[in-house]
Steps between C-alpha positions, in 0.01 A plus 500: 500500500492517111769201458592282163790252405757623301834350248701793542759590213838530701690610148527846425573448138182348466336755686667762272352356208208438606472930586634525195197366352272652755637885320407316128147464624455846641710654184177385318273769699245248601336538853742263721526461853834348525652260738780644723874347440534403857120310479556304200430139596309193372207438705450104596161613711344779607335483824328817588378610808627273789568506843772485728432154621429393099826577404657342764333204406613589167859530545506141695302330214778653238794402749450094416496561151842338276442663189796534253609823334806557292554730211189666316496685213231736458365570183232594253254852536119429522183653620165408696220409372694599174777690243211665314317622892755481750424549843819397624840456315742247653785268430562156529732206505653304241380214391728300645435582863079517490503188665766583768323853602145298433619238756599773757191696436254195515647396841477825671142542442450102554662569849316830605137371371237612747671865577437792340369540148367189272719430156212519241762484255804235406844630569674656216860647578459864454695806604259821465738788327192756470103547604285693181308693618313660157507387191719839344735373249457146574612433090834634609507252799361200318817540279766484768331233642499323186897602434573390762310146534827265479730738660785359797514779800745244639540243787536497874527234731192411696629405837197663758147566486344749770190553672463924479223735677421758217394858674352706254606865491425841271842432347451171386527156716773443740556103587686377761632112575286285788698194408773371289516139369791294293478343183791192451 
């Protein structure tokens, strides 16, 4: 199974702005391939390609974590590798709560090490809004991205983290839960 590790956003306001958003960028005509509402997530690891028996062992090793959550307020608009070539355009957290999501992120890929795909790169708490696929009127999207650098889309309460199979589909991806875990 194609499986990662997801922070869900349970709010719906936060969801709403965050579409809200989502209909900026593809107002701007560039070439998007945007996220759906109901897969909008922050990824804490992606594990690719594993097997039945791997995510088993997955879900155990996430059941002994303690991790804290508590409220999180996303924020900010930014792109991979960059504003002036995005690749991806995606959201963050404040400033405030980098370290909390940092600390929930770091400890999910500490405790899955050895299954599925190697982190080549260190976690940065990211929700992906859009995929670019050309560069046609990337201008236009540099400048909402740039707008829209310090803006609040709101805060929701992280209180789970889950363990999701992702079965790609014509119509986009469709994820489904393989395990649920609390954060105090």
């Amino acid at each position: 199974m194609r499986a990662f590790v997801a922070l869900d956003i349970p709010d719906e306001t936060v969801i709403g702005s965050l579409v809200s958003l989502q209909g900026d960028l593809a107002s701007t005509g560039a070439d998007l391939k945007l996220v759906e509402r109901q897969n909008l997530h922050f990824t804490l690891k992606f594990l690719g390609e594993i097997s039945d028996s791997q995510a088993a062992e997955v879900d155990r090793r996430l059941r002994l974590l303690r991790l804290d959550g508590g409220p999180v307020a996303v924020e900010g608009v930014g792109a991979f590798p960059n504003e002036g070539r995005p690749n991806v355009v995606w959201v963050g957290v404040s400033e405030s709560d980098v370290a909390k999501v940092r600390t929930i992120g770091e400890s999910v890929i500490r405790a899955v090490e050895g299954i599925g795909e190697r982190e080549t790169r260190p976690f940065q708490a990211h929700l992906t809004l859009a995929r670019v696929r050309s560069g046609r009127n990337r201008e236009q999207l540099a400048s909402i991205i740039r707008r829209d650098s310090g803006r609040r889309f709101g805060v929701f309460k992280a209180s789970t983290f889950r363990l999701k199979s992702s079965q790609l589909r014509p119509g986009g991806p469709v994820y489904t839960d393989v395990g649920v875990y609390n954060l105090s």
